[in-house]
C-alpha positions as CSV (number, residue, x, y, z in Angstrom):
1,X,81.0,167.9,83.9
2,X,81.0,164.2,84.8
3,X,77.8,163.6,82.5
4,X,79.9,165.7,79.4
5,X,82.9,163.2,80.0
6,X,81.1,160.0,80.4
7,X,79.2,160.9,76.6
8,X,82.6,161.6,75.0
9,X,83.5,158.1,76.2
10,X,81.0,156.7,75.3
11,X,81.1,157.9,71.4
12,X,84.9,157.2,71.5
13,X,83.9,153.3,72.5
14,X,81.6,153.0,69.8
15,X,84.6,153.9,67.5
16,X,87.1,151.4,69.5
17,X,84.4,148.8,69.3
18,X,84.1,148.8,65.4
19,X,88.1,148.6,65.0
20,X,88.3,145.3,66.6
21,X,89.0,142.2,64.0
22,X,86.4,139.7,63.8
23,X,84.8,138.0,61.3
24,X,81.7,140.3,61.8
25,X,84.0,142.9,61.4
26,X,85.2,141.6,58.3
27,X,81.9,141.7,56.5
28,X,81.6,144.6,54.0
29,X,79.6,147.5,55.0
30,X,77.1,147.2,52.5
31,X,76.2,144.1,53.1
32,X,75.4,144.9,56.9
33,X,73.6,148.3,56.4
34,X,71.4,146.4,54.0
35,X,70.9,143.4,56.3
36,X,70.1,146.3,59.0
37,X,67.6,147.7,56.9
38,X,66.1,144.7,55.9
39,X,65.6,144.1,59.7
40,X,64.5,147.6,60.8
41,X,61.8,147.2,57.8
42,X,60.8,143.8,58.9
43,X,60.7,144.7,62.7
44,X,58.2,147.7,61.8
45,X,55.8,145.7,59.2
46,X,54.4,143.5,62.5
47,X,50.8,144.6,63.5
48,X,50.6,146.9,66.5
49,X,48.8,143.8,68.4
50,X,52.2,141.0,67.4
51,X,54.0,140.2,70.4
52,X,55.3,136.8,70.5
53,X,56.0,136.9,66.6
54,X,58.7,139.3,67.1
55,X,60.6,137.0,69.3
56,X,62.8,135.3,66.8
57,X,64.1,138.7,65.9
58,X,65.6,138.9,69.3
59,X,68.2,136.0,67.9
60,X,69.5,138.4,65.1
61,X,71.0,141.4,68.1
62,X,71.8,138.9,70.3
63,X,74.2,137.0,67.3
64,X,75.7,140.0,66.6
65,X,77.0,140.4,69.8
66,X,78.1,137.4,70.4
67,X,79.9,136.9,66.5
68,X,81.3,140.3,67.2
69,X,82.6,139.7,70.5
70,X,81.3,143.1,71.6
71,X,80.3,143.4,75.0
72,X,76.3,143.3,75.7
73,X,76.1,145.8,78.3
74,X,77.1,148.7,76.4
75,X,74.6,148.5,74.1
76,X,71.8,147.5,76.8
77,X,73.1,150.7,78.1
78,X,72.8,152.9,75.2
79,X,69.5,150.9,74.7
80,X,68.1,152.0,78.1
81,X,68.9,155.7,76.8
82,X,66.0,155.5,74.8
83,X,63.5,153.6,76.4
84,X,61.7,156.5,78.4
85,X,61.3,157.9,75.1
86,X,59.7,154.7,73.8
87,X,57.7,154.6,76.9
88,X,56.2,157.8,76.1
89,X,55.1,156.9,73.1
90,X,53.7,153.8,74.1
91,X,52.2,154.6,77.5
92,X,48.2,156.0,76.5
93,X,47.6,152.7,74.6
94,X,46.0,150.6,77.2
95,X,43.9,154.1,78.0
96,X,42.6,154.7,74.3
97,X,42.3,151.5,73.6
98,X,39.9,149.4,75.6
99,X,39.3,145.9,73.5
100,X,40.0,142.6,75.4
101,X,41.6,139.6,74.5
102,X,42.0,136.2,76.0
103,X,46.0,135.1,76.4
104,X,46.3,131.6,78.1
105,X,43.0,131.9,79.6
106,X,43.2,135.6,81.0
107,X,41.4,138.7,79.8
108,X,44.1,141.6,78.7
109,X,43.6,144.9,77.5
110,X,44.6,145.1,73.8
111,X,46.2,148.4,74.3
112,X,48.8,146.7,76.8
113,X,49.4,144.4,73.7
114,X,50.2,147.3,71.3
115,X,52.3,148.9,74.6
116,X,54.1,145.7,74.6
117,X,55.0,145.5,70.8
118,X,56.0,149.4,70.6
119,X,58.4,148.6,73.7
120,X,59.7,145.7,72.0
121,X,59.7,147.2,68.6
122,X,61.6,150.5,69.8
123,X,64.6,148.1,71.6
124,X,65.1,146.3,68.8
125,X,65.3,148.9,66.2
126,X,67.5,150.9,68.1
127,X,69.9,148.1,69.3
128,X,70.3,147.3,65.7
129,X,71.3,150.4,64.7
130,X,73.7,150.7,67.3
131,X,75.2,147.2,66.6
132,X,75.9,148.7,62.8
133,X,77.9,151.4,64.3
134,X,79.7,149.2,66.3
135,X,80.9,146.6,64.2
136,X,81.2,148.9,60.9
137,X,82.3,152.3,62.2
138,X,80.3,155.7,61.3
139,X,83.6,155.7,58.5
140,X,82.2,152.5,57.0
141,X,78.4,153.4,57.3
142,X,79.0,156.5,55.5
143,X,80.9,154.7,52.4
144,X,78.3,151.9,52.2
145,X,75.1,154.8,51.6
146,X,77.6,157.0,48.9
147,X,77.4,152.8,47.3
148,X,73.6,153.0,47.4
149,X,73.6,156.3,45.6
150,X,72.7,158.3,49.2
151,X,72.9,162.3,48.4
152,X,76.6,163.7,49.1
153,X,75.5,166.1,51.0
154,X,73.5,163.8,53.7
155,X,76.3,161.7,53.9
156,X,79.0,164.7,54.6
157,X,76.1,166.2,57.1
158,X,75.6,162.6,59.1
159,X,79.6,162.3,59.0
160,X,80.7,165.5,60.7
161,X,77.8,165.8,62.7
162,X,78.7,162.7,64.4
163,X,82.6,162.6,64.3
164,X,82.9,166.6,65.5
165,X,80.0,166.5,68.3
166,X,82.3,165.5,70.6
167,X,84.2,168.6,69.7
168,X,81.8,170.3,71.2
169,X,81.5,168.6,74.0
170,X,85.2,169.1,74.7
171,X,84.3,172.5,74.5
172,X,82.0,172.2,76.7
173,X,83.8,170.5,78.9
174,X,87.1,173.5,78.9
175,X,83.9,176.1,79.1
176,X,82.6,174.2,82.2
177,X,86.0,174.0,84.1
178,X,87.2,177.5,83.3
179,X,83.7,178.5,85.1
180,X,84.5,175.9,88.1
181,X,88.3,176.7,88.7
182,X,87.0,180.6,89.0
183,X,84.3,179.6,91.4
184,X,85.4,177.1,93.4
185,X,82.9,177.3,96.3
186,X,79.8,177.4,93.9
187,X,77.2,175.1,93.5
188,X,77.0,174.7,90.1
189,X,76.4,177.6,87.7
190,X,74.8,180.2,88.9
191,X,72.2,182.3,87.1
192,X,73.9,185.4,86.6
193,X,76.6,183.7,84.1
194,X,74.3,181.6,82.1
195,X,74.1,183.9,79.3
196,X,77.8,184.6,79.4
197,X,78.9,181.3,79.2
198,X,76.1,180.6,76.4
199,X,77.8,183.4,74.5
200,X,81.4,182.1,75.1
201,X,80.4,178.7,73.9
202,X,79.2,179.8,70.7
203,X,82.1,182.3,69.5
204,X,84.2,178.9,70.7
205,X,82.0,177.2,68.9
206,X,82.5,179.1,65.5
207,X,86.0,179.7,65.9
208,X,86.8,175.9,66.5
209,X,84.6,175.3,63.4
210,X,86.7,177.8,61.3
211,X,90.0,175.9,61.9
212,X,89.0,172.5,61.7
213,X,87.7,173.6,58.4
214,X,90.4,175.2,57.5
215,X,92.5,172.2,58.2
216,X,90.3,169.9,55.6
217,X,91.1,172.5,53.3
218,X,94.6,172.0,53.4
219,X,94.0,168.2,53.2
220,X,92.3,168.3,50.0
221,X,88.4,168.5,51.1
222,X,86.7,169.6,48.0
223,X,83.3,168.0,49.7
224,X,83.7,164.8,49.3
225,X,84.3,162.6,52.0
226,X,86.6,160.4,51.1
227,X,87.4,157.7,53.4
228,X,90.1,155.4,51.5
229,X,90.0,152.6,48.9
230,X,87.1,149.7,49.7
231,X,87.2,146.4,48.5
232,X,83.8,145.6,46.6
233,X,81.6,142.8,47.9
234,X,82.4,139.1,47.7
235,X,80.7,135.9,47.9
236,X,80.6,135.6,51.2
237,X,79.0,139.2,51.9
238,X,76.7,137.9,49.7
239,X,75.7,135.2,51.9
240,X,75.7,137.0,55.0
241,X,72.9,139.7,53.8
242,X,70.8,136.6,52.3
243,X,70.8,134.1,55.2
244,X,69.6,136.7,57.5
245,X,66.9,138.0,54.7
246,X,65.7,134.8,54.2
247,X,65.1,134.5,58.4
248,X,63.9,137.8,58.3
249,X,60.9,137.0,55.9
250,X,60.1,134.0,57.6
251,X,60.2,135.3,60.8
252,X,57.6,137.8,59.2
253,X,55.7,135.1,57.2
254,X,55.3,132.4,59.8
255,X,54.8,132.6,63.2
256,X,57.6,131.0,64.7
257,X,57.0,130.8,68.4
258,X,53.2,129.0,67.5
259,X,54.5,127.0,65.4
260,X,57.5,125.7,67.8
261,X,54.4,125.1,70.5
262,X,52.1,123.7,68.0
263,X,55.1,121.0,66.9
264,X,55.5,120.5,70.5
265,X,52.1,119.9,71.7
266,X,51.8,117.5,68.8
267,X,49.4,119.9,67.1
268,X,50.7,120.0,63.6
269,X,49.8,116.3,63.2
């Protein structure tokens, strides 16, 4: 029950997160979900053996936050999620692949290297795409892809699949504690009513599904989406997507970390 609660929380503060008023905030939506793009392509298009090139992309999540104001640890959080998942993709590399290399005078495995870059890879990618949600809104996402020509009926599907899952988990939630208050000494639920409940969920399900349709009938939904009037994009916008594609592609392009070390060392002369 706690678990149910604690995810309904924790979609509702994504949506609190993007209604705050910053100047991040204030950017149009198109111009973040293409800088987001731009940085998810970027991110993917380093060789499985990069490492320490992908470091300057750390600074793009990390100015987001802090332009945004938005606290880090919820999106660590949400981050963490997903990293056992990552992991598992990851984790054979160093078994399947066997090749050494020399880094700063020690022998490592080249698989620990790719292990490295998918781990790093996967954080970044997903703490991007959480960082759009949170300082545009799943609202603002959806009207920035209908701008870039995205099929209707994608956009509708991602819309209500992520505004109404929490209407399942609230019923969920009224399932679980109609089950609880009838049982009060059980320990959790017990196998008997698992089909039961399963079967009570679903007719909830539809039935709930029914009415809130029925309700965006009555509102005018003729399947369309429509989420209110959006300013277009100005200069500024404009700016914002560019300065960070420009980093982006040098970030790809040059080696920044080497090149910091190399300048350092005096090895550039």
């Amino acid at each position: 029950m706690s678990s149910i609660i604690n995810s309904m929380y924790n979609l509702r503060q994504m949506e609190d997160l993007a209604r705050m008023e910053t100047a991040l905030h204030r950017v149009h939506p198109l111009a973040k979900l293409l800088t987001t793009i731009a940085y998810l392509v970027v991110v993917v298009s380093f060789d499985r053996y990069e490492v320490t090139a992908l470091l300057p992309l750390v600074f793009y999540p990390v100015l987001v936050l802090v332009l945004a104001d938005i606290p880090a640890w919820p999106i660590i959080k949400k981050v963490l999620l997903v990293q056992p998942l990552i992991i598992g993709i990851g984790i054979l590399n160093p078994w399947f692949d066997h090749q050494v290399i020399e880094v700063g005078g020690m022998l490592l495995s080249k698989g620990w290297l790719t292990f490295i870059s998918i781990l790093l890879k996967g954080s970044l990618t997903v703490a991007a795409a959480f960082l759009l949600i949170a300082t545009t809104g799943m609202d603002g996402v959806a009207r920035a892809l209908r701008m870039l020509r995205a099929p209707r009926l994608f956009v509708l599907q991602l819309l209500l699949t992520y505004r109404y899952i929490s209407v399942l988990m609230e019923e969920v939630a009224r399932t679980l504690r109609a089950y609880s208050l009838r049982s009060p000494k059980g320990n959790g639920i017990q196998r008997p009513a698992w089909g039961p409940l399963v079967g009570q969920l679903i007719l909830r399900t539809f039935d709930r599904a029914e009415r809130v349709y029925q309700a965006m009938c009555l509102r005018g939904f003729t399947g369309e989406y429509r989420t209110g009037r959006q300013r277009g994009l100005d200069l500024s916008d404009t700016a914002y997507t560019a300065v960070w594609v420009v980093f982006f592609i040098l970030a790809r392009v040059y080696n920044i970390p080497v090149l910091i070390g190399l300048l350092l060392t005096g090895g550039l002369r």
